[in-house]
Backbone as CSV, one residue per row, in Angstrom:
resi,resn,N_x,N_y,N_z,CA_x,CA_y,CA_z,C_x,C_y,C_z
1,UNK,12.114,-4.398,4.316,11.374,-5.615,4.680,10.422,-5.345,5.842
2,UNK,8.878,-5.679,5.920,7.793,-5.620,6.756,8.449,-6.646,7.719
3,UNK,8.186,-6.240,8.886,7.973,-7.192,10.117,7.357,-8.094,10.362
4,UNK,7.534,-9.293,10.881,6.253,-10.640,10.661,5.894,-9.954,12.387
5,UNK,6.219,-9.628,13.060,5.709,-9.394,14.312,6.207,-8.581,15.321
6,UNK,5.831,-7.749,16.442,5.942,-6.677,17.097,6.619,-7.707,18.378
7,UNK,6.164,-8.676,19.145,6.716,-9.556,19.895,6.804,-10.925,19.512
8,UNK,7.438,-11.476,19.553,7.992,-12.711,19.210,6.704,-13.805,19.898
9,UNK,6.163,-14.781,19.698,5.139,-15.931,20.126,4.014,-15.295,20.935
10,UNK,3.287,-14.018,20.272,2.321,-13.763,21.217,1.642,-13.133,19.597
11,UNK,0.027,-13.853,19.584,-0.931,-13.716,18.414,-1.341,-12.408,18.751
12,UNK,-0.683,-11.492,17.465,-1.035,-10.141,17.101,-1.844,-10.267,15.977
13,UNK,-2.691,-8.583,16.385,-3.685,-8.594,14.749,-3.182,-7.304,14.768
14,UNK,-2.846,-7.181,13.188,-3.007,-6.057,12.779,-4.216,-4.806,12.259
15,UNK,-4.374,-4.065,12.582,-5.537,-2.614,12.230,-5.060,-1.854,11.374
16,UNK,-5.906,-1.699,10.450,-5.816,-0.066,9.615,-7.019,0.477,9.376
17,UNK,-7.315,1.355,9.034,-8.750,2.082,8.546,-8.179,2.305,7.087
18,UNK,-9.235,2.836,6.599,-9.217,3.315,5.365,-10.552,4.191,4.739
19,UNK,-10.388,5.845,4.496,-11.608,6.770,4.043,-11.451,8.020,5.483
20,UNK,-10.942,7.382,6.128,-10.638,8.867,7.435,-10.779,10.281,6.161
21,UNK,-10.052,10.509,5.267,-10.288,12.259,5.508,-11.097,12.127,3.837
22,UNK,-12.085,11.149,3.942,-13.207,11.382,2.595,-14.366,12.389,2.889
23,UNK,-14.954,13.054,2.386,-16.295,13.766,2.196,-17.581,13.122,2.060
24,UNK,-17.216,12.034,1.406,-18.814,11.119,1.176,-18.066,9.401,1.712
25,UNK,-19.156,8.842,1.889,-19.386,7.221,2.180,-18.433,6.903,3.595
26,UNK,-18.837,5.737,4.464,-18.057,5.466,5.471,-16.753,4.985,5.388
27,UNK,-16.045,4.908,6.705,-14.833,4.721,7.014,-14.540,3.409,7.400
28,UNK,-13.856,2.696,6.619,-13.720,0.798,6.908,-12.635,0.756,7.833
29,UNK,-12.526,-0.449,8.476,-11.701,-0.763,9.230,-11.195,-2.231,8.925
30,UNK,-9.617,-3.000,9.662,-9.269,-4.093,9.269,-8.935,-4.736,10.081
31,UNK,-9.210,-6.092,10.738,-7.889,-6.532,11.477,-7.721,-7.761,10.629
32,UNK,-6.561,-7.679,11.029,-5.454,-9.022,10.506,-4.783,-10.206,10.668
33,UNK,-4.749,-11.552,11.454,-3.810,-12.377,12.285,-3.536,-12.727,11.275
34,UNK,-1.759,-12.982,11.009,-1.210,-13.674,9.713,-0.342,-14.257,10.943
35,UNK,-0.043,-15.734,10.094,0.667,-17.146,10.547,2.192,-15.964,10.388
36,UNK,3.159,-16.597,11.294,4.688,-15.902,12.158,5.083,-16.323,10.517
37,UNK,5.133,-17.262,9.463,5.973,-17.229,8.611,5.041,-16.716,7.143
38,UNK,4.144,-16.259,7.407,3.733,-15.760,5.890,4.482,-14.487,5.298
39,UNK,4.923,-14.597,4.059,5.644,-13.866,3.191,4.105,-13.660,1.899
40,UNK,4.789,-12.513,1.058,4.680,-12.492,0.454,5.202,-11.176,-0.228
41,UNK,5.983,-11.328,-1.420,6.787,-9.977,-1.813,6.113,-8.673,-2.386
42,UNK,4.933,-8.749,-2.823,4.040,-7.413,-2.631,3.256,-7.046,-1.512
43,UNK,3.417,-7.759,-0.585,2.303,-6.912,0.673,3.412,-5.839,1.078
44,UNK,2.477,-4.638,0.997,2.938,-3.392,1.678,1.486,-2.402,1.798
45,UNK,2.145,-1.237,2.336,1.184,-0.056,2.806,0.761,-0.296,1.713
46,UNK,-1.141,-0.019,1.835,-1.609,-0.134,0.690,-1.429,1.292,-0.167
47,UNK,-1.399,2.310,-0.129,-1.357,3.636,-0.560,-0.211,2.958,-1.553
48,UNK,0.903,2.385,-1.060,1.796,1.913,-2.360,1.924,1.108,-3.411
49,UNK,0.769,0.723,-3.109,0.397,-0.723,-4.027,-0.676,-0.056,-5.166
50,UNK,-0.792,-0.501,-6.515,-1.696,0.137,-7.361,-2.880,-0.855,-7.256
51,UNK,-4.076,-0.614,-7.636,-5.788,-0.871,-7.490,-5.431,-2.561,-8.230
52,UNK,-4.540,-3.414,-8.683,-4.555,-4.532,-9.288,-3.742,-4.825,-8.034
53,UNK,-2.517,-4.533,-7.761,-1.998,-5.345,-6.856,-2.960,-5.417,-5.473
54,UNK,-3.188,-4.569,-5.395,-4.363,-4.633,-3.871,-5.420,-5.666,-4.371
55,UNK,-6.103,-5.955,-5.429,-6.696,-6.943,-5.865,-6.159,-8.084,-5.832
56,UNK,-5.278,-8.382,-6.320,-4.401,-9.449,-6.492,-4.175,-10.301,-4.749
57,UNK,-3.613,-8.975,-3.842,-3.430,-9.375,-2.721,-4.237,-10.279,-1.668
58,UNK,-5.923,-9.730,-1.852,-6.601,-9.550,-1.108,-7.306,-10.898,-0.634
59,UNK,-7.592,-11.858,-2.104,-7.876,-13.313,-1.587,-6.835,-14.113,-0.932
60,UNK,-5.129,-13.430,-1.376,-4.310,-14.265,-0.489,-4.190,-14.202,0.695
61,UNK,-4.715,-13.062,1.285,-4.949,-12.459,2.580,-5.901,-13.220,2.913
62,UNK,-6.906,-12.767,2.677,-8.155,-13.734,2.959,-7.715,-15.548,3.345
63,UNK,-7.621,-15.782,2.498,-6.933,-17.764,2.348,-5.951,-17.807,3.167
64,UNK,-4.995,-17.345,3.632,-3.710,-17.610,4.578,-3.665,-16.699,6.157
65,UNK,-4.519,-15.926,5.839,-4.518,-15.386,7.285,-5.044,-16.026,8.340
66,UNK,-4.626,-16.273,9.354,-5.594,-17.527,10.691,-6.658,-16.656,11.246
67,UNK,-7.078,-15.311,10.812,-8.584,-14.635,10.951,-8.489,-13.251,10.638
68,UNK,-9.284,-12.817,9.674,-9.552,-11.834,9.276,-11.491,-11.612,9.710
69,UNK,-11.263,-9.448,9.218,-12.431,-9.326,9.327,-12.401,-7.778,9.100
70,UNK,-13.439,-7.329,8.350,-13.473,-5.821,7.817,-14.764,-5.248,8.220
71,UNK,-14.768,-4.428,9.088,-15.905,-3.302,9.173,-16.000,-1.847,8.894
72,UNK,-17.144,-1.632,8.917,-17.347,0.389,8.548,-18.323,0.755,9.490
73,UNK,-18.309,2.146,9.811,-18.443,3.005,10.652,-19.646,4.136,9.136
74,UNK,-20.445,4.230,8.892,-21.115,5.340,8.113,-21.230,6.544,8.581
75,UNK,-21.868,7.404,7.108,-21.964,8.605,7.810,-22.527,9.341,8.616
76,UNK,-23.557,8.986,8.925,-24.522,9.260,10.267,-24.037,9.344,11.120
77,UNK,-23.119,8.041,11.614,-22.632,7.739,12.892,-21.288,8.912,13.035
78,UNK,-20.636,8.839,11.890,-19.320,9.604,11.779,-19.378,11.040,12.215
79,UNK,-20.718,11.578,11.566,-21.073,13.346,11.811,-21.921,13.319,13.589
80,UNK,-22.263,11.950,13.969,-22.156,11.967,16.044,-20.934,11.789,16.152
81,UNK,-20.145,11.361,16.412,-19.251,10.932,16.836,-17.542,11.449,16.816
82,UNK,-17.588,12.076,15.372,-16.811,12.759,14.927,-16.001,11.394,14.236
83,UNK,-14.959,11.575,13.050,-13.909,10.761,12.085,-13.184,10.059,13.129
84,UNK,-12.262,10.285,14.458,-11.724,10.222,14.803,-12.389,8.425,15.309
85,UNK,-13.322,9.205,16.328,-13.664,7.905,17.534,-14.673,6.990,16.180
86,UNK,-15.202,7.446,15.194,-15.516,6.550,14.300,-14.694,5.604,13.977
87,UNK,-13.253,6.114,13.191,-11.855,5.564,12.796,-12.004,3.880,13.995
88,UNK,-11.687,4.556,15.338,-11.329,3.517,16.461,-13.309,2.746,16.644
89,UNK,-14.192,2.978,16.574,-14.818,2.342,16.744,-14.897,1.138,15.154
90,UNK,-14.954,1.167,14.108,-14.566,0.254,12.990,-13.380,-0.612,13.305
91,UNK,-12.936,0.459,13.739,-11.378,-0.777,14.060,-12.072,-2.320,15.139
92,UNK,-12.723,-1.815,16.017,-13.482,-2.091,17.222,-14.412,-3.325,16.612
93,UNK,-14.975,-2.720,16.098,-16.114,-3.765,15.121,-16.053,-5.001,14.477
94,UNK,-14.213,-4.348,13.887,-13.453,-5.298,13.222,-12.761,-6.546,13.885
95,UNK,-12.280,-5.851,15.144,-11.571,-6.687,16.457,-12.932,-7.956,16.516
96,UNK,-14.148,-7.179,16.705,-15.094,-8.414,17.503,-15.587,-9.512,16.435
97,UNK,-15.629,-8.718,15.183,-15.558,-10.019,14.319,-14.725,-10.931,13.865
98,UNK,-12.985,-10.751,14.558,-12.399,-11.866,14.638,-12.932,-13.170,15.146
99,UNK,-12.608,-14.293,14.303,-12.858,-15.770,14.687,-11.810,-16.408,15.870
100,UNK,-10.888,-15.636,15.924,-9.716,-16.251,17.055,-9.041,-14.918,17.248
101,UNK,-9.353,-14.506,19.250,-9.102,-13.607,19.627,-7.498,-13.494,19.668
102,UNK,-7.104,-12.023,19.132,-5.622,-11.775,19.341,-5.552,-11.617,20.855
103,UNK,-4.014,-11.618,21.620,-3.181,-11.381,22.372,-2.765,-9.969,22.423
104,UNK,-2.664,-9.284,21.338,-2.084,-7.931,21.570,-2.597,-7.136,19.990
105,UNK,-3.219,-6.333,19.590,-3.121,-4.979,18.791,-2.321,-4.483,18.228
106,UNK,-1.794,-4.549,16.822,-0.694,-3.262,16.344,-1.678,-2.047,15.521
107,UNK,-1.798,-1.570,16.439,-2.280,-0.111,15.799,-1.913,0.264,14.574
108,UNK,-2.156,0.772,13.366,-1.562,1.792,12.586,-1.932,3.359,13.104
109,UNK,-0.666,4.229,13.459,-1.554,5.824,13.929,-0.873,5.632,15.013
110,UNK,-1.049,6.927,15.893,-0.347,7.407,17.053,-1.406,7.230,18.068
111,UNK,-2.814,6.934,17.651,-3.735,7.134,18.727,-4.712,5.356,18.264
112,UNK,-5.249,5.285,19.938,-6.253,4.050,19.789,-7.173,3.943,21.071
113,UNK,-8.744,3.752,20.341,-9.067,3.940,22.245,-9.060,2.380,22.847
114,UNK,-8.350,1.951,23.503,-7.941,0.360,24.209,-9.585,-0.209,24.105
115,UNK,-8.993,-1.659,23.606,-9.805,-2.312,23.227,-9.818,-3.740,24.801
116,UNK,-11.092,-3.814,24.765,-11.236,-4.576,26.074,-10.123,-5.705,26.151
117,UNK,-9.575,-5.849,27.212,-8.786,-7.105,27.899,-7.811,-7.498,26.585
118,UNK,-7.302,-6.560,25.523,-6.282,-7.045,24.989,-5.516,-5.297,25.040
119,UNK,-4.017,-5.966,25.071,-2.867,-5.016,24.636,-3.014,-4.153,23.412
120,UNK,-2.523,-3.030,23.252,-2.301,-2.822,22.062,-1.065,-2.203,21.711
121,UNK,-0.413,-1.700,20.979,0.600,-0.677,20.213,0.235,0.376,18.966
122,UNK,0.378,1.189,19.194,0.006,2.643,18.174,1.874,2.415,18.140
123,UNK,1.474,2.281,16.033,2.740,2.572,15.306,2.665,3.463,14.548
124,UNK,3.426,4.134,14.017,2.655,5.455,13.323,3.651,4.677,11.967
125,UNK,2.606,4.975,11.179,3.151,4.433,9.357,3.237,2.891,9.699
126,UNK,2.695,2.326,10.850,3.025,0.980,10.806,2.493,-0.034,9.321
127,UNK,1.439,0.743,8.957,1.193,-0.508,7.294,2.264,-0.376,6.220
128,UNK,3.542,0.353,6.866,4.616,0.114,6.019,5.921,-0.071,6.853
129,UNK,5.156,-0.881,8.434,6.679,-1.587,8.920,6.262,-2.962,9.347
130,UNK,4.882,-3.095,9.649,4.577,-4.330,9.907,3.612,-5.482,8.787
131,UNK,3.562,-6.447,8.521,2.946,-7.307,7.809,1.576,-7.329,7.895
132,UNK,1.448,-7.544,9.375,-0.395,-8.211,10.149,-0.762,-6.341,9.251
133,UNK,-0.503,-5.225,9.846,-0.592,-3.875,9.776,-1.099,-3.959,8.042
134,UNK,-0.207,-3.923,7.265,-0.444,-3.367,6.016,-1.379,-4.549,5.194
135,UNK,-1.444,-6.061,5.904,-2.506,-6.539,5.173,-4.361,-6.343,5.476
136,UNK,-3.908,-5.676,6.878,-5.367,-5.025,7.033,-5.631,-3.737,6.183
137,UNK,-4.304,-2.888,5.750,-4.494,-1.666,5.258,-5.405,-2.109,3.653
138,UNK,-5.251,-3.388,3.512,-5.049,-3.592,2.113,-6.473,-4.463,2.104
139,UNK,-7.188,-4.873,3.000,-8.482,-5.190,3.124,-9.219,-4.203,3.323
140,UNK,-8.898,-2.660,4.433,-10.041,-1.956,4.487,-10.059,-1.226,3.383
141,UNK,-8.745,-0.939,2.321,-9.837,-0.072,1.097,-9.348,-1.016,0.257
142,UNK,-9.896,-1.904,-0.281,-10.300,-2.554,-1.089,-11.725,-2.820,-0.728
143,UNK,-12.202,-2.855,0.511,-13.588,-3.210,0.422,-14.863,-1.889,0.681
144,UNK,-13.397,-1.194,1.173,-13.730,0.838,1.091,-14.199,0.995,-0.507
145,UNK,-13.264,0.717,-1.301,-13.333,0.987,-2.442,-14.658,-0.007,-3.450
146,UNK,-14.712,-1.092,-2.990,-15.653,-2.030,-3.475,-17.321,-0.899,-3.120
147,UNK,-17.593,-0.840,-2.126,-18.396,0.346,-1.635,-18.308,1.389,-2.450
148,UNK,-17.999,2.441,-2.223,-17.575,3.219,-3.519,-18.374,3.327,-4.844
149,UNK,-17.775,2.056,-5.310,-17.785,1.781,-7.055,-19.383,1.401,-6.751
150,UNK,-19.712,0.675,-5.797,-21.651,0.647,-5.841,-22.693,1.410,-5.788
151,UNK,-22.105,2.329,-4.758,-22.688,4.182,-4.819,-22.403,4.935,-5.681
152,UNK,-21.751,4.822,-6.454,-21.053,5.489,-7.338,-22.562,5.389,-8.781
153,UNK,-23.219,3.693,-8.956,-23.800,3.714,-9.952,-25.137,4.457,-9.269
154,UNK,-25.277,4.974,-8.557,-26.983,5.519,-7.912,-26.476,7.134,-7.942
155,UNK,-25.189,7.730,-8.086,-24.717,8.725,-7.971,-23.453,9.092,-8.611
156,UNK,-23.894,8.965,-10.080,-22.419,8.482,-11.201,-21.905,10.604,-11.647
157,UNK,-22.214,11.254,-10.793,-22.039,12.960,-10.745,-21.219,12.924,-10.293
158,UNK,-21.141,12.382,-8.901,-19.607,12.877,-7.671,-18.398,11.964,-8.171
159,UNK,-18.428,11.094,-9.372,-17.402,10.475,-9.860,-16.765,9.544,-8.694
160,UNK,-17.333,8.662,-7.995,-17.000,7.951,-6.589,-15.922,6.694,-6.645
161,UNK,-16.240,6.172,-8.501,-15.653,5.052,-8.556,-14.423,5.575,-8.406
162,UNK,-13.839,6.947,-9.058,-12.424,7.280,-9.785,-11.762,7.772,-7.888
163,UNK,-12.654,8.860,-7.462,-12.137,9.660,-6.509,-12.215,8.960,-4.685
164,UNK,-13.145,8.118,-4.935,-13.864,7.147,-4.052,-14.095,8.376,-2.902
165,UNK,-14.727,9.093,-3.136,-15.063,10.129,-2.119,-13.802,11.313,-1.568
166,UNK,-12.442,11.004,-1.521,-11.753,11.705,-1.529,-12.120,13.321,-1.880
167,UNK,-11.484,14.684,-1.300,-11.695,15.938,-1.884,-11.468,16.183,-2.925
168,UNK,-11.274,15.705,-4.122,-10.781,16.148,-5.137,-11.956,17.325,-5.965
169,UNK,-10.737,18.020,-6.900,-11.796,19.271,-7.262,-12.921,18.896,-7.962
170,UNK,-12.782,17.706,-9.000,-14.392,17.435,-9.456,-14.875,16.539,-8.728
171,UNK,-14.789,16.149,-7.046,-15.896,16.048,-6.448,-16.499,17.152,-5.944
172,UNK,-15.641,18.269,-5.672,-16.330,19.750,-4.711,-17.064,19.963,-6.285
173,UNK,-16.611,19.999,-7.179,-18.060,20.903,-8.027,-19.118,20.136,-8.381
174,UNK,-18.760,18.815,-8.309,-20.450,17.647,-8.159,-21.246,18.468,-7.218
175,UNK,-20.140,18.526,-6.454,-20.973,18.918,-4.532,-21.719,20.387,-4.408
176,UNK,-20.999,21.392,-5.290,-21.562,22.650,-5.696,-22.399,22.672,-6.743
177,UNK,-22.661,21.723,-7.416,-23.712,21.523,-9.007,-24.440,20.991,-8.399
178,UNK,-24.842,19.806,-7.723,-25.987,18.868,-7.162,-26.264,18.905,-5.794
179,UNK,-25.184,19.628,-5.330,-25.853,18.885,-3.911,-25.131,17.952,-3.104
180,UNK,-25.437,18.097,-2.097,-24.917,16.852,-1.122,-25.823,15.208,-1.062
181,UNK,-25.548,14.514,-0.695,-26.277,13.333,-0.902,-26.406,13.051,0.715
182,UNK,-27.307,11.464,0.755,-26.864,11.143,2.215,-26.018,9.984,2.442
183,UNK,-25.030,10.393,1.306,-23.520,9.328,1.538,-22.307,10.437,1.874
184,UNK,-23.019,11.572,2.144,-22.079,12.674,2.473,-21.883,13.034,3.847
185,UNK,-20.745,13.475,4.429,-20.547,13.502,6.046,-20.874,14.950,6.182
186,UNK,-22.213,15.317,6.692,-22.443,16.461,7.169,-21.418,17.275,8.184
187,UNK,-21.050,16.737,9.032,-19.689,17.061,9.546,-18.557,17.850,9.019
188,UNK,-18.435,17.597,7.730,-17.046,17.708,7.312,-17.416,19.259,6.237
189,UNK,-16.067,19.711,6.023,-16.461,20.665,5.435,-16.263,20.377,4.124
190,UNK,-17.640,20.177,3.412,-17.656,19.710,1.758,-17.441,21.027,0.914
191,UNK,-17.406,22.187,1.252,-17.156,23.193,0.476,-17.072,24.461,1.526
192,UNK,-16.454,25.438,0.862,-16.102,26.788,1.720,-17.462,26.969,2.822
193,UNK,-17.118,27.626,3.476,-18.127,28.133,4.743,-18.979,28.854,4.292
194,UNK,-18.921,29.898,3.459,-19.753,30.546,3.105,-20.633,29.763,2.482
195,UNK,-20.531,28.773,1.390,-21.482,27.987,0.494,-22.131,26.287,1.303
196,UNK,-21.005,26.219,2.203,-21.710,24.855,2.919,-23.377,25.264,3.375
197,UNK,-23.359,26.458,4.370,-24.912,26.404,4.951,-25.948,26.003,3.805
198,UNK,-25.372,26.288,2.308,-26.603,26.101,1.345,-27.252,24.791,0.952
199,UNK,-26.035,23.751,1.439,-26.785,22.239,1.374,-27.475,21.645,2.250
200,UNK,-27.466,22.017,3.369,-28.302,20.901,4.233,-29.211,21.700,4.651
């Protein structure tokens, strides 16, 4: 059973990202305030949930949460900045487009860079111990993934809808047949060292 909350009468939002270790398109972020008694018997880490239940989930999230809000971090910014402080700046993005400021942060992850004049907590696997936690996990790739499936029709080679940018082997040989795009993180290593210098 998920946790409805980290402290008892103090308005927490939950964070997750979603696309940290992709090759192409940006990295979304989530926060979450859900009411102290919302249930529901499929919210969990989204990684455990299949592409319908995360659908299914996502307007109930939306409709019952007392403020939501999803941002991304692209790849431009990601290859300054590096994945990491990208990750925490989306999260960041996400915080300021809350409609009603939280009290305290539940991190998902061991790391967070403190977000102005509120608390936070780094839980590690928290979108599979806390509620606020895993219904943000379950907004940033669903709308990670909504992204995706749109780049995907301007660039239907790297297979984006299926792999959504992930390493998988028939994205590295899109990436070795065509080319890199500029939904690709120059940063990252899209193929062996020897063959990366040949794309950019």
């Amino acid at each position: 059973m998920l946790k409805a909350f980290h402290t008892e009468g103090i308005l927490e939002a939950g964070c997750d990202e979603a696309g940290r270790g992709c090759l192409a398109g940006p990295v979304h972020a989530a926060a979450v305030i859900l009411p102290a008694d919302f249930k529901h018997p499929l919210l969990n880490d989204s990684k455990l949930l299949t592409e319908p239940q995360r659908e299914r989930l996502r307007p109930i999230i939306e409709k019952e949460a007392i403020a939501w809000a999803v941002a991304a971090v692209f790849p431009e910014e990601i290859d300054k900045i590096n994945i990491l402080n990208a990750s925490f700046l989306a999260m960041h993005k996400a915080i300021d487009k809350l409609k009603t400021t939280p009290e305290a942060l539940l991190i998902d992850g061991n790391r967070f860079k403190p977000y102005p004049d509120i608390s936070h907590h780094c839980i590690v696997k928290g979108d599979g111990k806390y509620l606020s936690i895993a219904a943000a996990s379950v907004l940033a790739k669903t709308y990670r993934d909504d992204y995706m499936a749109k780049i995907h029709e301007e660039f239907p080679m790297y297979v984006w809808n299926s792999n959504k940018g992930y390493p998988t082997k028939a994205h590295r040989a899109a990436i070795r047949e065509h080319g890199a795009t500029q939904y690709h993180r120059k940063s990252f290593r899209l193929l062996p060292e020897t063959e990366q210098g040949k794309l950019f």
